[in-house]
Every structure is written in C-alpha cells, then in structure tokens.
N, C-alpha and C positions, 0 to 999 in steps of 0.2 A: 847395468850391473844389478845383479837379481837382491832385492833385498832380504836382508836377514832379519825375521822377526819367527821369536819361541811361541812356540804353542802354550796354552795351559797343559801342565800334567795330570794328567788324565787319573792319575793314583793321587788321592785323598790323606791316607796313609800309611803309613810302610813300619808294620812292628816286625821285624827279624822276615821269615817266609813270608809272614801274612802282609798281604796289600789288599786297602779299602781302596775302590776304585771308587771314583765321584759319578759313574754311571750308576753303579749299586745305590749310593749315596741317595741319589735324584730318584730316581725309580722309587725308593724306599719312603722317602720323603713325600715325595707326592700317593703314594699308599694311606701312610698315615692321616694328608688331611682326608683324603677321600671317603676314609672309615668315619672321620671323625664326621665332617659332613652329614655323611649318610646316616649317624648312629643318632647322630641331633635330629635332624628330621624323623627318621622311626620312629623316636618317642616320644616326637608329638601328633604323629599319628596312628598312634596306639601297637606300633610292633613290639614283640621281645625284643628287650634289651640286648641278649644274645646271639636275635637274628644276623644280621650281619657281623659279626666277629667267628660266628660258628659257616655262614659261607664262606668267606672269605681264606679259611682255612684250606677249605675243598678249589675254592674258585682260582686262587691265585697261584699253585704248582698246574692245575688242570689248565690254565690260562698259558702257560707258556709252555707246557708240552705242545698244545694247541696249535701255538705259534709256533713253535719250531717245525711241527708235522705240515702246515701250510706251506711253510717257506722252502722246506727240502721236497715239497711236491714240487715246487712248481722251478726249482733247480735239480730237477730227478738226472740232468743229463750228467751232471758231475757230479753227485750224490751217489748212483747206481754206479760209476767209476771206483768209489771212494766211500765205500761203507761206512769202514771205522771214524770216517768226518761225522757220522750223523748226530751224533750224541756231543759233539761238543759244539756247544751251546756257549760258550766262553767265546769263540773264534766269530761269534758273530754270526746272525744268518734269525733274529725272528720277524713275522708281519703280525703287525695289529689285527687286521683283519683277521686274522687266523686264533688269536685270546684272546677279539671279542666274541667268537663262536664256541668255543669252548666255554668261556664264563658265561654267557645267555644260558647255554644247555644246561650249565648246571644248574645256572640261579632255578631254571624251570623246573627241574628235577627235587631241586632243594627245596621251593616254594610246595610243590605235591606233596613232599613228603610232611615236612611240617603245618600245612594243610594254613597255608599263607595265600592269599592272591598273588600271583604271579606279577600281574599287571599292577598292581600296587606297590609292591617292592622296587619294580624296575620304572615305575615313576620315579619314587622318593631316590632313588640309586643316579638316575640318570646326568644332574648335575655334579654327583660326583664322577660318574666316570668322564665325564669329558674335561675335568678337574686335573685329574689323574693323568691325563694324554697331554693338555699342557703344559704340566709340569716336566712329565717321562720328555716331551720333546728337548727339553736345553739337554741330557742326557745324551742326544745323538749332539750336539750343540759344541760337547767337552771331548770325546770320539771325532768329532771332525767326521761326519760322519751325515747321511740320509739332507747332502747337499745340491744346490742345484746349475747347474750349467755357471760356465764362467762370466763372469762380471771384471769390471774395472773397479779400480780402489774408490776412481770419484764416482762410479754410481755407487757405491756403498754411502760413501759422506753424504753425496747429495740426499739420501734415505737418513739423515739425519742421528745416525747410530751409533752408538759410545764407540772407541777405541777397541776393546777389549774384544767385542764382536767380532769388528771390523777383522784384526790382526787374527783372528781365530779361524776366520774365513779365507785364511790365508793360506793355500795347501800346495807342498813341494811346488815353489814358486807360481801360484796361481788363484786370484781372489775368485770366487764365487757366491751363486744366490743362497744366502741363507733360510734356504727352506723350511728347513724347521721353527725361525723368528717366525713366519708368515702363519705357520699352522699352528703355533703357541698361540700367538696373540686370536688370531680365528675361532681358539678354540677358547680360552679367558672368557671372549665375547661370547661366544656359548653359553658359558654356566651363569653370567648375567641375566641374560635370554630366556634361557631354563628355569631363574629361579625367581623371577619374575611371573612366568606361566604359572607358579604355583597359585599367587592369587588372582589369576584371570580364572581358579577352577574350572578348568576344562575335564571334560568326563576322561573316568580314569585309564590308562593306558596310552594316552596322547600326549604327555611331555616327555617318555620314552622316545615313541615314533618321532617325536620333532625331535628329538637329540639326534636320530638317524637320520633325519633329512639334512639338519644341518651340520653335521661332520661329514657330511657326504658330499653336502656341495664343495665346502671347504676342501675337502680332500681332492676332490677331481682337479681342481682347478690348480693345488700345488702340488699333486704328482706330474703335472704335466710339466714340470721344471726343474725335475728332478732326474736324474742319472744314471740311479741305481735300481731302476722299476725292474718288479716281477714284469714278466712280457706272459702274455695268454698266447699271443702270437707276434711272428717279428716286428710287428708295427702296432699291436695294442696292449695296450700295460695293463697288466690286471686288476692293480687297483682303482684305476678310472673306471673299468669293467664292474666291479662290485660294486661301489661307489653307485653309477647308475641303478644298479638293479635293488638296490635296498631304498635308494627313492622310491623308486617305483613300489616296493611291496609295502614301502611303510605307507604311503599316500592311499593305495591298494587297503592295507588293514584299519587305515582311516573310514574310509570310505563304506569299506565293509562294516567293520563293527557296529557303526551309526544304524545304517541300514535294517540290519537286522537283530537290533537292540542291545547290543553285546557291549554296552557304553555306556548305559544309563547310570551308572554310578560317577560319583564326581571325585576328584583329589580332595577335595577339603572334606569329603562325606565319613563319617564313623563309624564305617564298618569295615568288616573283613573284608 
C-alpha cells in the first residue's frame, strides 16, 4: 500500500492573487545575508560602502537572465519547438553555472568602471556567494525539485535525517537522494574554509579561485546523482563538464598569477 505523506506547500503566502512562494522566500533570504556578509567584510577592507549594494543591483536580474540563456541553450531541442516557453522563467528551467557567468562578468565590468580591484572584490565576495548557494539550495529542497536517483525510506533514516526531509523526499510515491542536503551542507563547509583563508592572507585573488575549486569538486561529485543533468552529450552532464574545466583554469590562474607576479598583493594588504 503506497503511502500517503503531504509535501510542504510550496506557497509561503497567499494574499487574494498574490502568492509568496517559499522558493522566492529562500532565494531572497540567502541574498540578504550574502550582502550583508560581503558588505562587513568591504568595510573592513576599505571598499565603498555602496560597492556592493550598487553591484548587486546590476548583478542579480543579469544573473538570472544568464541562467535562464544557459539552461534554454542547452534544452535548445524543445526550446526552438516552443518559443513562447522561453521567457517563462516561473515554469522553471535556470543553472547556476550560467548566473555565475553572468555575475563574474559583471562584477569585472563593475570593478573597471568604479576603478576597484577586481580580484579584491571577488575575494571579500567569495564566501558570500557560496553562502548564497547553500542557502538557494533547500529552495529546490521545498520544489521537490534538483533530486537525486531513488533511495529507500531506511537509507534515508539510516543518514540519520529529521522526518520533515525525509517525507519531503518523498515524490509521487518514491523516496530519493536528497541532493541538494549533500551540496547545502558542501557548500556551509565552503564558507568555513573560505573565511578561514582570510587569515592564512594568501595573495590576492586566491580565496576566489579556491571558492572555484571547491564548489566544483563538490558539484561534480553530486551531479553525478542527480536526474535532472543538462547533458553536453547523451552520456556526459554538463555540469560535471564545467565543474572539471574551471578546476582546471582556477589551479591554471593560480599557478599563473604567481609566476608572473600578478599576486604579490595579499588579502589583508591596504590597498586598492
């Protein structure tokens, strides 16, 4: 007998037309600290106060146009069917991967213009955005949603995981891996990691690049138990794809930078 267990409702709250959804909610929520984070840190490392509130502006609609134009690349086969789907953004359909390229670009463009270090920004920034991604994850969490292959009820228990998870994970009569618990907590342990490297001062530009190493490993390792992969091809997922190759460029712009002195400045140092 298939059991009956309710989802959480996905709607937050319900004034007459308007519904808050607890996706927006989360999403929104994890923004907030993220700014806050980043905005503490910039003032004590001598940014405008306004630096980040005046990105943020630019970065966060450019960030998810970003993600929507990746993810309708790489489902072009029923997108170029279905035009009029492209633009809704509601129905689901962005990748990470795709508004963290769009939000780098900008910050780069944003840091030229206001005549910021690039690399300095996206140091002090770096613990917040992987802040920001474990938070956004219980988001798919409430969605029922960026889950992974099925599981049994007792390997969930045995994973030692509240009820409320558990029964969450519970989809048209079928438990599964909570993929997104594995890449939340992953990524928590990131901004630990990350904000720790502040006082190992490492030269500046390199607790960026380790943010990209290590969401990347993380990533590779739980897209491969997920369901719902972009595919680059019928047997490789794009974001294992990316994942590898931004290892590779960040260790790459390590290496390089060092090299050719593009690094002699440190995180704790007082300058622009």
């Amino acid at each position: 007998m298939e059991e009956t267990i309710q989802p959480i409702d996905p709607i937050a709250i319900s004034l007459g037309p308007l519904q808050v959804h607890w996706y927006g909610v989360i999403i929104g929520t994890g923004i907030a600290l993220a700014l806050w984070l980043a905005m503490r840190e910039g003032d004590r490392r001598g940014l405008p106060k306004e630096a980040f509130p005046d990105l943020m502006i630019w970065a966060i609609p450019i960030a998810i146009i970003s993600a929507r134009i990746y993810y309708v690349i790489f489902e072009w086969d029923y997108y170029a069917v279905h035009p009029a789907d492209i633009p809704k953004i509601w129905n689901g359909g962005i990748a990470i991967h795709g508004a963290l390229i769009g939000s780098v670009a900008t910050a780069y463009f944003f840091t030229k213009k206001n005549n910021i270090s690039f690399w300095k920004l996206a140091d002090i920034a770096a613990p917040s955005i992987i802040l920001g991604q474990a938070i956004g994850r219980w988001g798919n969490f409430i969605n029922q949603e960026a889950h992974g292959g099925e599981v049994s009820r007792t390997f969930l228990e045995n994973l030692f995981l509240p009820d409320f998870i558990i029964n969450q994970m519970y989809i048209n009569g079928t438990y599964y891996h909570p993929t997104f618990l594995y890449e939340s907590i992953w990524n928590l342990a990131g901004v630990f990691i990350l904000l720790g490297l502040r006082k190992v001062n490492l030269r500046r530009g390199e607790i960026f690049l380790a943010y990209i190493v290590w969401y990347s490993i993380g990533r590779f390792f739980v897209e491969g138990l997920r369901t719902d992969s972009l595919m680059l091809t019928e047997n490789l997922r794009m974001a294992q794809t990316i994942s590898i190759g931004l290892i590779i460029l960040a260790i790459a712009l390590f290496v390089f930078r060092r090299k050719k002195g593009l690094a002699d400045v440190h995180y704790l140092d007082k300058r622009n």
